[in-house]
DSSP file (Angstrom, degrees, kcal/mol; ACC not computed):
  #  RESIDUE AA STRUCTURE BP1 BP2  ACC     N-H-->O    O-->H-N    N-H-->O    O-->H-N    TCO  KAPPA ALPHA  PHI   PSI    X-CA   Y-CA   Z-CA
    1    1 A X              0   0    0      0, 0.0     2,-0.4     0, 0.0    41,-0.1   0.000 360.0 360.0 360.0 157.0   66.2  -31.0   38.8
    2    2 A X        -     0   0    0     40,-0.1     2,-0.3     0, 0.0     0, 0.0  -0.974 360.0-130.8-172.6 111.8   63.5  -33.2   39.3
    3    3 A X        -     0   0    0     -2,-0.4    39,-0.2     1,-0.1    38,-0.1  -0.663  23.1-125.2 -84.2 136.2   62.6  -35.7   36.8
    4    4 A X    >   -     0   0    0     -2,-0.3     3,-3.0    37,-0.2     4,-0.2  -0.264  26.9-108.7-103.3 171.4   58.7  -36.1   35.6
    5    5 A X  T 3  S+     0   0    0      1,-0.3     3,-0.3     2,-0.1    -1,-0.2   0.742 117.1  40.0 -52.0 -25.5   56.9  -39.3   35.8
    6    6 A X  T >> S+     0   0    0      1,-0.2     3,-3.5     2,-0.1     4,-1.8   0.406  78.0 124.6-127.5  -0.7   56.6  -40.4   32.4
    7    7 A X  H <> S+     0   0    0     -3,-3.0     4,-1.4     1,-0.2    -1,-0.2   0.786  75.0  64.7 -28.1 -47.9   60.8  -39.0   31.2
    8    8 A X  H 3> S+     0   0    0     -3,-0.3     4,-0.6     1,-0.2    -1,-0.2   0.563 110.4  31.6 -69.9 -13.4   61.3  -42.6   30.0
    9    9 A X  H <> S+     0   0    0     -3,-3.5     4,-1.1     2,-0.2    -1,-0.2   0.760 112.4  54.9-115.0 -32.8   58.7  -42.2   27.4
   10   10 A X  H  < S+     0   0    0     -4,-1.8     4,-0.4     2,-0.2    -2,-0.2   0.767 112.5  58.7 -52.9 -30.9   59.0  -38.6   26.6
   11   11 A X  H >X S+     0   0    0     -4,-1.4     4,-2.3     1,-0.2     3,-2.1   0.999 110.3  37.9 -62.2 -78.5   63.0  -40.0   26.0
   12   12 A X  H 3X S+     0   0    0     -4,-0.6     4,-0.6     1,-0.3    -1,-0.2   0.557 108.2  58.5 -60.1 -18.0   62.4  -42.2   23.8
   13   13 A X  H 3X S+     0   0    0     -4,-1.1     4,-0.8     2,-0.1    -1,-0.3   0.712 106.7  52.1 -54.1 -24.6   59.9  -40.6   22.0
   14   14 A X  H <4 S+     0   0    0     -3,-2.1     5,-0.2    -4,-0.4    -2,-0.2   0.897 111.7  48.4 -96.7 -64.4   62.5  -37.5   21.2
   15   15 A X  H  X S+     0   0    0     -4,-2.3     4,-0.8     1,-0.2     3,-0.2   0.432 104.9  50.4-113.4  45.0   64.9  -39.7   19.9
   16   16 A X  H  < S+     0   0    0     -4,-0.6     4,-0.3     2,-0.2     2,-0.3   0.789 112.2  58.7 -69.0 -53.7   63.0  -41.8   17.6
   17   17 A X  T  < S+     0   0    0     -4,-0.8    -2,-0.2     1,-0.3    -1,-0.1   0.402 122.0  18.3 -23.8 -18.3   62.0  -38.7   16.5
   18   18 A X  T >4 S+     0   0    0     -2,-0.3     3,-2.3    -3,-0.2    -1,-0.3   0.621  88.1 116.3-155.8 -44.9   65.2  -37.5   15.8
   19   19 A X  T 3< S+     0   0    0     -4,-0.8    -2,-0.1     1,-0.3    -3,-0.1   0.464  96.8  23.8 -49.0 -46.3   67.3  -41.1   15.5
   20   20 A X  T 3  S+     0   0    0     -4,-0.3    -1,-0.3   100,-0.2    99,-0.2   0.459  87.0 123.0 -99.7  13.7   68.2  -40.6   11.5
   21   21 A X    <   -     0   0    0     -3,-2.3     3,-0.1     1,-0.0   100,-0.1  -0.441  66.5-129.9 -92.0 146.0   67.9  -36.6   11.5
   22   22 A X        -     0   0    0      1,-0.1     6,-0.1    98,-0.1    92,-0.1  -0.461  37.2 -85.3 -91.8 159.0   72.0  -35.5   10.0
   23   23 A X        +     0   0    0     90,-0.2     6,-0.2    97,-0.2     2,-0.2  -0.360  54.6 170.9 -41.9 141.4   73.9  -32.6   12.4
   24   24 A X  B >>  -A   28   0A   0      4,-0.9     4,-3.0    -3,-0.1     3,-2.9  -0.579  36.9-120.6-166.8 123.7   72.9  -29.4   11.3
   25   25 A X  T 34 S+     0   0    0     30,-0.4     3,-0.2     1,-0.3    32,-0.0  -0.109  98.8  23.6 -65.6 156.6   74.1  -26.5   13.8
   26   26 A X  T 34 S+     0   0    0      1,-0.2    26,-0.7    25,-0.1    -1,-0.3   0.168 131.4  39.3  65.6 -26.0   71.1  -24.7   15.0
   27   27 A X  T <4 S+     0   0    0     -3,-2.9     2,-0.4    24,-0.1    -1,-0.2   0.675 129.9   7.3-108.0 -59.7   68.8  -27.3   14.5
   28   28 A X  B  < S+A   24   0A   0     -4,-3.0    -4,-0.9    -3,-0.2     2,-0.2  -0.680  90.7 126.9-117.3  69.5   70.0  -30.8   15.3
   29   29 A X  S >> S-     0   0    0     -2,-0.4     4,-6.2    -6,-0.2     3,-0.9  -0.807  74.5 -86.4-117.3-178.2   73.6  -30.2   17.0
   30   30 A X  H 3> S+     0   0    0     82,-0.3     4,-2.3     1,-0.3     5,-0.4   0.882 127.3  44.4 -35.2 -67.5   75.1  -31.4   20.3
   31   31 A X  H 3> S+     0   0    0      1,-0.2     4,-0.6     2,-0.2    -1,-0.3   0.638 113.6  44.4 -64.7 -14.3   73.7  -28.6   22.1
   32   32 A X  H <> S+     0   0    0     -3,-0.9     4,-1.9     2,-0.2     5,-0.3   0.614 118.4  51.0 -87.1 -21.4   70.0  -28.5   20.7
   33   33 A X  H >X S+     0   0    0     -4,-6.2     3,-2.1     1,-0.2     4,-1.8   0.954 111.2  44.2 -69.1 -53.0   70.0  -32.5   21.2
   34   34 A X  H 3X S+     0   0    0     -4,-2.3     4,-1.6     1,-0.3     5,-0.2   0.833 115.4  47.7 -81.8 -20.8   71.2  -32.4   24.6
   35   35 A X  H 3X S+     0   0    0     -4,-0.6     4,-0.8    -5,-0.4    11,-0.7   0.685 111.9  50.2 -70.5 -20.5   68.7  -29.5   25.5
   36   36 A X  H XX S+     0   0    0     -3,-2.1     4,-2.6    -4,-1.9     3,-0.7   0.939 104.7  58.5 -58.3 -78.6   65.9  -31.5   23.7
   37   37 A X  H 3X S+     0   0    0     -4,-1.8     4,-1.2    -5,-0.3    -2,-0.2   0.725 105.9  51.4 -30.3 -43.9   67.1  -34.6   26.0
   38   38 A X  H 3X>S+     0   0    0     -4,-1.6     4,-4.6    -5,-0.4     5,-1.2   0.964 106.3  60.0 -72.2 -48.5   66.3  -32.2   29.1
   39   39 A X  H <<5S+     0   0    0     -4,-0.8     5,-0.3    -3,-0.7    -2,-0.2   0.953 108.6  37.2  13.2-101.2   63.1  -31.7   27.7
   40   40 A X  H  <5S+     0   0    0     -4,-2.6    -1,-0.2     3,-0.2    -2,-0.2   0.874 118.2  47.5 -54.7 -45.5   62.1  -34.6   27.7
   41   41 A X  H  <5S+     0   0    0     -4,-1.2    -2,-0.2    -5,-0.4   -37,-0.2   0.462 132.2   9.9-112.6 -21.2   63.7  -35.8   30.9
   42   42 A X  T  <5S-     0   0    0     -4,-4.6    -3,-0.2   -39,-0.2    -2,-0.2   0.542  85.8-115.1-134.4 -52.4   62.5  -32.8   32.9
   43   43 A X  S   <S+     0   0    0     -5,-1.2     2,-0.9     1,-0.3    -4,-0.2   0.034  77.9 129.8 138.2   7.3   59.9  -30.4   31.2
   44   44 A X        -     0   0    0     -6,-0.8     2,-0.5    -5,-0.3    -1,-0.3  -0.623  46.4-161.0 -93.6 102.0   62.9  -27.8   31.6
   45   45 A X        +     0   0    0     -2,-0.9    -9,-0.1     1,-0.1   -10,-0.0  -0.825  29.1 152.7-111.3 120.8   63.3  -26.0   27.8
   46   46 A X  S    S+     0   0    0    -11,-0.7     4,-0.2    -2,-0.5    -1,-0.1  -0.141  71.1  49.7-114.9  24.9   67.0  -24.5   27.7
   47   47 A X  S >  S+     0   0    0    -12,-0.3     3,-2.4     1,-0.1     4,-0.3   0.810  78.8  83.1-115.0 -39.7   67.2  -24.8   23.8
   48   48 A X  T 3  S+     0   0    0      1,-0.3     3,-0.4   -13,-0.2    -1,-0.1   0.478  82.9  67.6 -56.7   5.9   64.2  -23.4   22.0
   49   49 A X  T 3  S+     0   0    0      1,-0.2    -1,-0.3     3,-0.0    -2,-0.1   0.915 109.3  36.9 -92.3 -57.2   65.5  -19.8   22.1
   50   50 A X  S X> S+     0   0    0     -3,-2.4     3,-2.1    -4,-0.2     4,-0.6   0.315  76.8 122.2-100.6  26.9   68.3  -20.7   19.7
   51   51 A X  T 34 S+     0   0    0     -3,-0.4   -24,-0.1    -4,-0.3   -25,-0.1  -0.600  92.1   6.5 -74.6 157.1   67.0  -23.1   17.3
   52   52 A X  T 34 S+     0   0    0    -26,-0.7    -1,-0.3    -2,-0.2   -25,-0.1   0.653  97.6 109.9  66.1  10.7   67.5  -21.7   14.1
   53   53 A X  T <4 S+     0   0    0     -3,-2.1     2,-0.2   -27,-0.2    -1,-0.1   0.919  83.7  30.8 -77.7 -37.9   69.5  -18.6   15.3
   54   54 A X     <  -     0   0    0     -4,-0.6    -2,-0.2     1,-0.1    -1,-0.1  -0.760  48.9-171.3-134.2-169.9   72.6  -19.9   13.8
   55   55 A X  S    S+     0   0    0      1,-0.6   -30,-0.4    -2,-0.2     2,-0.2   0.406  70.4  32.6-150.1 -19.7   73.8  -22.1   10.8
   56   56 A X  S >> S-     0   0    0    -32,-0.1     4,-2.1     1,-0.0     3,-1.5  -0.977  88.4 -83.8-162.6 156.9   77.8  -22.7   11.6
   57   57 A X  H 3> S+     0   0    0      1,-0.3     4,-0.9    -2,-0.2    -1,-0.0   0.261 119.4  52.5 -55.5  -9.8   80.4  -23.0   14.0
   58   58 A X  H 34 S+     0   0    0      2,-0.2     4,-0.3     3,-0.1    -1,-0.3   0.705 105.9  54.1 -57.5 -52.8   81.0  -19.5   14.7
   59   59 A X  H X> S+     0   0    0     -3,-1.5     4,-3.7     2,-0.2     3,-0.7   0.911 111.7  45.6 -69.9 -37.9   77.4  -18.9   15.3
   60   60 A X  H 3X S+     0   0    0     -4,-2.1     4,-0.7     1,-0.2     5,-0.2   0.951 109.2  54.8 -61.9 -32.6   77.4  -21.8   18.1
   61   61 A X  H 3< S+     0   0    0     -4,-0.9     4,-0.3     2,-0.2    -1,-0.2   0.559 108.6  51.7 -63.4 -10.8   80.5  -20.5   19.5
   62   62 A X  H X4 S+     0   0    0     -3,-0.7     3,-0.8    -4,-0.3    -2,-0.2   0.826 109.9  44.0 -81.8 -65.0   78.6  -17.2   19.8
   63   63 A X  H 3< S+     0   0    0     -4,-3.7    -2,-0.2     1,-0.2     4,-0.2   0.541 113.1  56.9 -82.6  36.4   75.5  -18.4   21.6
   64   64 A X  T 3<>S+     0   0    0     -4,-0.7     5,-0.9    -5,-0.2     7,-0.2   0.666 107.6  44.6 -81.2 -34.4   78.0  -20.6   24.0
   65   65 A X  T < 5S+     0   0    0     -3,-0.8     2,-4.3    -4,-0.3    -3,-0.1   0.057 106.5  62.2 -80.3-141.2   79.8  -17.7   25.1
   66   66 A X  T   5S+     0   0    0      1,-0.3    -1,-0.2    -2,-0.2    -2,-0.2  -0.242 109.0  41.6 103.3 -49.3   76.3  -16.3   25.4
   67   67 A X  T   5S-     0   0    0     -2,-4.3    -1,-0.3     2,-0.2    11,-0.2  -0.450 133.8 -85.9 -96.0  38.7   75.6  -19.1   28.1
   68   68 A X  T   5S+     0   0    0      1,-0.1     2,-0.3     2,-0.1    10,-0.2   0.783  87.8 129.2  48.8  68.1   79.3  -18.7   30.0
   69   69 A X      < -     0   0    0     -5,-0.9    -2,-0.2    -8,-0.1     3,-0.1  -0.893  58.3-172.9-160.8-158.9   81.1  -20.9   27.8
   70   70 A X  S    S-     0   0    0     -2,-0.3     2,-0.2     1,-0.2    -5,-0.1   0.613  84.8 -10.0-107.8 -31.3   83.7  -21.8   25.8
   71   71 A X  S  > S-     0   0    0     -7,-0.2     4,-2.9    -6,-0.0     5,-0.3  -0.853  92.4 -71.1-170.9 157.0   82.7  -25.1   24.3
   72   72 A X  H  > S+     0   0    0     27,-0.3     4,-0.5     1,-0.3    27,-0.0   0.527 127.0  57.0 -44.7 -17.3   79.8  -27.7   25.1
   73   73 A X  H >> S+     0   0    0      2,-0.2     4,-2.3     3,-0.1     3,-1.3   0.934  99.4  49.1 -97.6 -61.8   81.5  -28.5   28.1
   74   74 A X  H 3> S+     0   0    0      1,-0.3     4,-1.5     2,-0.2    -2,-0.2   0.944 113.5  45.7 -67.8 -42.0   81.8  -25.5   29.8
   75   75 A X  H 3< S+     0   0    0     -4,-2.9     4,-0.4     1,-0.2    -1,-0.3   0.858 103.4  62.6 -87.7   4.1   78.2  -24.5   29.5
   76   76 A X  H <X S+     0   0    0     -3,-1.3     4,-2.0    -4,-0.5    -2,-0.2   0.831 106.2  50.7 -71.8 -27.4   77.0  -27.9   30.4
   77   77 A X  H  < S+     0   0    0     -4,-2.3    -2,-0.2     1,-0.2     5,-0.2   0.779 104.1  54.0 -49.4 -39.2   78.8  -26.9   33.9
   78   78 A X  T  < S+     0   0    0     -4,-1.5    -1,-0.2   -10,-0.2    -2,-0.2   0.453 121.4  31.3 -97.6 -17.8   77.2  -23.7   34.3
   79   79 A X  T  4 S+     0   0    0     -4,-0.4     2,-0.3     1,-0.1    -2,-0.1   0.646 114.5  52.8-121.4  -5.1   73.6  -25.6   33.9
   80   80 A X  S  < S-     0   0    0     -4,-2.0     2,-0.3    -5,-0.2    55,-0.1  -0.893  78.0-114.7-116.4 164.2   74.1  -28.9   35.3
   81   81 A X        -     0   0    0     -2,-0.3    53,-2.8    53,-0.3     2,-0.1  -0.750  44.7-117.3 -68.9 123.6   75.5  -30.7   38.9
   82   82 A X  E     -B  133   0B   0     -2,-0.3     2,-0.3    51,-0.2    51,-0.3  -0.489  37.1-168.0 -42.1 124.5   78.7  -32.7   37.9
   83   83 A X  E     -B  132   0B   0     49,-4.8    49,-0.7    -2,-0.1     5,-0.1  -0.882  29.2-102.9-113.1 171.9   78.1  -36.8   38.6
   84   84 A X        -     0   0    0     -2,-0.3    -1,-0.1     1,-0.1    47,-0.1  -0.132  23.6-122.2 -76.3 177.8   80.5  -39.2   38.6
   85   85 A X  S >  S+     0   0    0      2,-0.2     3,-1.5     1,-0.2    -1,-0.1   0.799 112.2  68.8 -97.1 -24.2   80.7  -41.5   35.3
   86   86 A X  T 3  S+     0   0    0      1,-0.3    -1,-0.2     3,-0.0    -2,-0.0   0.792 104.9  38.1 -47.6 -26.3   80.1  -44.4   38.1
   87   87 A X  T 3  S+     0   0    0     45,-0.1    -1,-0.3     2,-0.0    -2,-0.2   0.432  84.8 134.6-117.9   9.3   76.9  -43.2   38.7
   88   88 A X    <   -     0   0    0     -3,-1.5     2,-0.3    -5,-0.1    -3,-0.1  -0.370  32.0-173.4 -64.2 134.8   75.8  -42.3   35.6
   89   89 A X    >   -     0   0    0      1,-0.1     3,-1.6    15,-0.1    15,-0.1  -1.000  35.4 -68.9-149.4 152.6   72.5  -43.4   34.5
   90   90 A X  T 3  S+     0   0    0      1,-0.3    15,-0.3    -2,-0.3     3,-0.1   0.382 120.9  26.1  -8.8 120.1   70.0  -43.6   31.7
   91   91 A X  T 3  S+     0   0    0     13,-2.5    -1,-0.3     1,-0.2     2,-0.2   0.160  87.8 131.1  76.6 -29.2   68.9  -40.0   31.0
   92   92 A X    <   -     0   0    0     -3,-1.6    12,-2.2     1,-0.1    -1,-0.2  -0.337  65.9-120.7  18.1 101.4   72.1  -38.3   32.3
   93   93 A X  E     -DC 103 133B   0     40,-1.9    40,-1.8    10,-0.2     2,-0.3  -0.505  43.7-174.4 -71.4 137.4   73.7  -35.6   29.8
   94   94 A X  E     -DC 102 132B   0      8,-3.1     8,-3.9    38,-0.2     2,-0.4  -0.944  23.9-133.5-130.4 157.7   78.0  -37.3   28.9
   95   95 A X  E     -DC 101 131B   0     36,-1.5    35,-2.1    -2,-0.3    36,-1.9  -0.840  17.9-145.6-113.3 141.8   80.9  -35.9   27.1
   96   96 A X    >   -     0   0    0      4,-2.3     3,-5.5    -2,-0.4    33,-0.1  -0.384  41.7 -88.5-104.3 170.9   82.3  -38.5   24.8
   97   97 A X  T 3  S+     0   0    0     31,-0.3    32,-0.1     1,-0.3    -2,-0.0   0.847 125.6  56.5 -78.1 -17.3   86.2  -38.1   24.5
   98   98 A X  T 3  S-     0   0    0      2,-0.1    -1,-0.3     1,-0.1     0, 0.0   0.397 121.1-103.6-101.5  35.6   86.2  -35.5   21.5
   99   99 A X  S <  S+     0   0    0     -3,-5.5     2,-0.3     1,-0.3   -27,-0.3   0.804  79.0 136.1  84.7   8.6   84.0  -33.1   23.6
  100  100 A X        -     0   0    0    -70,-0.1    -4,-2.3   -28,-0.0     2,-0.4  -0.795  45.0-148.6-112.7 149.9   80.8  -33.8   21.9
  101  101 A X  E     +D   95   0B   0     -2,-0.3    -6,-0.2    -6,-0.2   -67,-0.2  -0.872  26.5 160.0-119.8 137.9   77.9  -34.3   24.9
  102  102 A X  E     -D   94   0B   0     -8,-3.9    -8,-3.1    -2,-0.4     2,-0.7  -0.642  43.0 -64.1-146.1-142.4   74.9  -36.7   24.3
  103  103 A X  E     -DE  93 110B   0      7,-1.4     7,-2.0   -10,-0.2     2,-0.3  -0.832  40.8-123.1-125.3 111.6   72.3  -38.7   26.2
  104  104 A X  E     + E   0 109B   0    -12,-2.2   -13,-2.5    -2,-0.7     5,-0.2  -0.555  34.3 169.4 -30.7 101.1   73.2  -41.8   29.0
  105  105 A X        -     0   0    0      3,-0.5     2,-0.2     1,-0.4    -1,-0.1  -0.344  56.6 -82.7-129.1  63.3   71.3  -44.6   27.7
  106  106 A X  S    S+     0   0    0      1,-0.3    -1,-0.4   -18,-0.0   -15,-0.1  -0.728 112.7   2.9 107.0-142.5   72.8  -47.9   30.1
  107  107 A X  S    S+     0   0    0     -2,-0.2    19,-1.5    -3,-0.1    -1,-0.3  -0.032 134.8  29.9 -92.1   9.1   76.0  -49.0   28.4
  108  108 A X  E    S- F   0 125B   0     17,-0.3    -3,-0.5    18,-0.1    17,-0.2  -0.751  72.1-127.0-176.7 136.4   76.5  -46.6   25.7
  109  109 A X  E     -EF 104 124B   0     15,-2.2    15,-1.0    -2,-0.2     2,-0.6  -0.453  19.7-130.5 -94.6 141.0   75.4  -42.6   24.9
  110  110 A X  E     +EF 103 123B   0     -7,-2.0    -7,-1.4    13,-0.1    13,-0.2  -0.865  34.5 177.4-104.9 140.3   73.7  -41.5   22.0
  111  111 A X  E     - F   0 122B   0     11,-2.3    11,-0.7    -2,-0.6     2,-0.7  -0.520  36.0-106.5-121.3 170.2   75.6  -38.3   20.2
  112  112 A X  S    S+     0   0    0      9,-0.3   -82,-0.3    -2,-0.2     2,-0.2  -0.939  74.0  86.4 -94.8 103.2   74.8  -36.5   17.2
  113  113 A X  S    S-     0   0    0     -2,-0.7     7,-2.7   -84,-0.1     2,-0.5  -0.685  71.9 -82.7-163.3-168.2   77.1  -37.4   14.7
  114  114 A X  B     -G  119   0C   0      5,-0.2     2,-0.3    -2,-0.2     5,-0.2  -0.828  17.8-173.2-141.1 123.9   78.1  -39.6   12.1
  115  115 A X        -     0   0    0      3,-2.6     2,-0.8    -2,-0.5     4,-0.1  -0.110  60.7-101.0-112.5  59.5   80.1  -43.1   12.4
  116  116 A X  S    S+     0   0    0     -2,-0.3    -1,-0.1     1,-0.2     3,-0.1  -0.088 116.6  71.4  27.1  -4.3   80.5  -43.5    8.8
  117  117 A X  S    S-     0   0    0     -2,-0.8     2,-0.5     1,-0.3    -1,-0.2   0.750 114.7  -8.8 -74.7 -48.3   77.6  -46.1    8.3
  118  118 A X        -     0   0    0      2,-0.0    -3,-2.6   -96,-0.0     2,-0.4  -0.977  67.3-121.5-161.0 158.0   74.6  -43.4    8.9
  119  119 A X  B    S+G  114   0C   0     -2,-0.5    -5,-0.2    -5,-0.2     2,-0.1  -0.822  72.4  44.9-107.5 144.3   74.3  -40.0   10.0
  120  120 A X  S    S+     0   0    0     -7,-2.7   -97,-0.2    -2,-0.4  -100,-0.2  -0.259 102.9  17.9  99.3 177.2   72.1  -38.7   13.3
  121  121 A X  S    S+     0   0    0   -106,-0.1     2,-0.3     1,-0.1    -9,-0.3   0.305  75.7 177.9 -75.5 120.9   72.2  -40.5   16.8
  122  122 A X  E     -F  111   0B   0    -11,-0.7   -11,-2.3   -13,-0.1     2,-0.1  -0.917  32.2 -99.0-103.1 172.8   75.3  -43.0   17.4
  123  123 A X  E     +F  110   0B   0     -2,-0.3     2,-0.2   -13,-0.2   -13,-0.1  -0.421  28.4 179.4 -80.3 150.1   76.3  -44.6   19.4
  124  124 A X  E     -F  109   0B   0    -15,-1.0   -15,-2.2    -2,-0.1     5,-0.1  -0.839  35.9-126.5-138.5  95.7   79.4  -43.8   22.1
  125  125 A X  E >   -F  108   0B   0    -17,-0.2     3,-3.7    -2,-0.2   -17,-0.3  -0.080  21.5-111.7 -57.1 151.6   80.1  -46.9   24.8
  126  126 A X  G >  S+     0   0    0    -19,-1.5     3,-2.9     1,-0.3    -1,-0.1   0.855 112.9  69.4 -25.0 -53.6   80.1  -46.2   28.6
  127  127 A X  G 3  S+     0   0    0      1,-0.3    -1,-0.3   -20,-0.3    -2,-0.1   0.722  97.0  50.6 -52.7 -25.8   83.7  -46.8   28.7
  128  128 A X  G <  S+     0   0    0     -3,-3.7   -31,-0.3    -4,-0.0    -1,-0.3   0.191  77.5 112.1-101.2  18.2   84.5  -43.8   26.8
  129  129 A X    <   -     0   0    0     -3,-2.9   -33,-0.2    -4,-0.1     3,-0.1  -0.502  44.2-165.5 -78.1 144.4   82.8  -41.2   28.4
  130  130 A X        -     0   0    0    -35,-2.1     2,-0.3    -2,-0.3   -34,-0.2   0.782  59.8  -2.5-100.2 -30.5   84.6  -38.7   30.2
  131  131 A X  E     - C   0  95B   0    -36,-1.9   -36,-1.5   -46,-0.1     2,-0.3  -0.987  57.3-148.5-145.3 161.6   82.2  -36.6   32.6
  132  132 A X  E     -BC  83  94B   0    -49,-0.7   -49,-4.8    -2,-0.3     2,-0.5  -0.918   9.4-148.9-160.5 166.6   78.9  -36.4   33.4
  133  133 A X  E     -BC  82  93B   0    -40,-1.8   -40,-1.9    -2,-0.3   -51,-0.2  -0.727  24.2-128.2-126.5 133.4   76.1  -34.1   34.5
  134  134 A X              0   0    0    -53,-2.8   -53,-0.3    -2,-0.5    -1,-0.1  -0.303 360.0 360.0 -43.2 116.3   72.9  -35.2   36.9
  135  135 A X              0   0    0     -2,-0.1    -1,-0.2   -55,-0.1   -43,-0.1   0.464 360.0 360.0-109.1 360.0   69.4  -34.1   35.2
């Protein structure tokens, strides 16, 4: 993939856009953030098809298998090149350790979540990321 000139501002545009917006599957979950994120970071839309197709974990576990996989992980395999977490950099899709995938941003990934302070983007440091995929 091939990133377009201006991804660093299109990035940050998406998730101020989005920084306080709470999980809700189908709109704002792991997989429509991190498919926004590509968006942004390439021009490349693999999300819009399902926003708003499903509402609960059963209907994301339907369009994952739907994409060849199981879980967040497995269809981030089937659409991205693996990089090492060494080389991970800013813009860069990571899995955090309970499987949830967010966005490289330097020393710590932003997920879609809640860390009992505030709901919508937190933070996950570098140190705990477990994989990551090239955009």
């Amino acid at each position: 993939m091939t990133r377009l000139p201006d991804w660093e501002q299109r990035l940050l545009d998406y998730l101020g856009e989005v920084f306080d917006t709470p999980y809700a599957y189908g709109r704002h979950d792991c997989l429509i953030h991190c498919g926004r994120v590509v968006e942004a970071v390439t021009g490349a839309d693999h999300y819009s098809a399902f926003i708003g197709r499903y509402r609960t974990e059963s209907g994301a576990a339907r369009v994952m298998r739907h994409l060849g996989g199981r879980n967040p992980e497995e269809v981030l395999d089937k659409l991205f090149p693996e990089r090492s977490l060494a080389f991970a950099q800013r813009g860069d899709l990571v899995l955090t350790p309970d499987g949830i995938p967010g966005v490289a941003m330097g020393d710590h990934a932003l997920i879609v979540g809640s860390n009992g302070e505030r709901e919508g983007l937190v933070r996950v440091p570098r140190a705990a990321w477990t994989k990551a995929w090239a955009l």
